[in-house]
N, C-alpha and C positions, 0 to 999 in steps of 0.2 A: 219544725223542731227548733228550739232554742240555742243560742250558741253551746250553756253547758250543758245540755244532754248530746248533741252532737259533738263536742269536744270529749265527753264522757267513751263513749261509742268509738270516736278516733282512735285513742291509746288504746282501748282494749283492743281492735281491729290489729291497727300497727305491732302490737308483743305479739297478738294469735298469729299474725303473717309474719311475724318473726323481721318486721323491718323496724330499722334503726333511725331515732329522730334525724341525722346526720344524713342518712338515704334519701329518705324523706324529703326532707328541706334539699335538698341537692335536685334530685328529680324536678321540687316546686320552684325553683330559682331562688330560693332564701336561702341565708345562713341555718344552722341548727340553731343557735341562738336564739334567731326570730325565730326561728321552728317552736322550741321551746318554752318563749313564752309565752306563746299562744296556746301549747298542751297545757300549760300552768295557767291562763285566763290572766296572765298581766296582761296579753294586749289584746285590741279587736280583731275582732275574724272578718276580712271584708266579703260579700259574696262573691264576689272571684277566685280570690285568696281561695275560699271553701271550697269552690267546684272542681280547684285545681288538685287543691290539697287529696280529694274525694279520688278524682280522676285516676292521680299518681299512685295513692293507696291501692285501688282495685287494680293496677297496672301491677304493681307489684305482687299481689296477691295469685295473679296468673299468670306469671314469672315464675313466683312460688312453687304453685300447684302442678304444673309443670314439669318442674323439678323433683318433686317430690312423687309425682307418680309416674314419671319415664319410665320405662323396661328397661 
């Protein structure tokens, strides 16, 4: 997958799990900033960067779900 179909797929993931670029980037050891420009394709995505960014996302997401479906 390319950086922008993968960056594409990130932000939609990130709104549908209702996580915030600032969560995000905090979880991944970035600023939201550099969070940021990386959503926006100013900067490279390095494969680490990605795995992590991947990692923290699905972490989130089952935090989330979680959440949302406890009794």
């Amino acid at each position: 997958m390319n950086d922008k179909k993968f960056i594409e797929e990130l932000k939609f993931k990130r709104e549908e799990y209702g996580v915030s670029q600032k969560r995000l980037a905090v979880a991944c050891g970035i600023s939201r900033e550099h969070y940021n420009r990386i959503e926006t394709g100013k900067l490279p995505l390095t494969e680490e960067l990605k795995a992590e960014i991947q990692k923290q996302l699905e972490r989130g997401h089952s935090a989330y779900q979680a959440q949302t479906h406890a009794p």
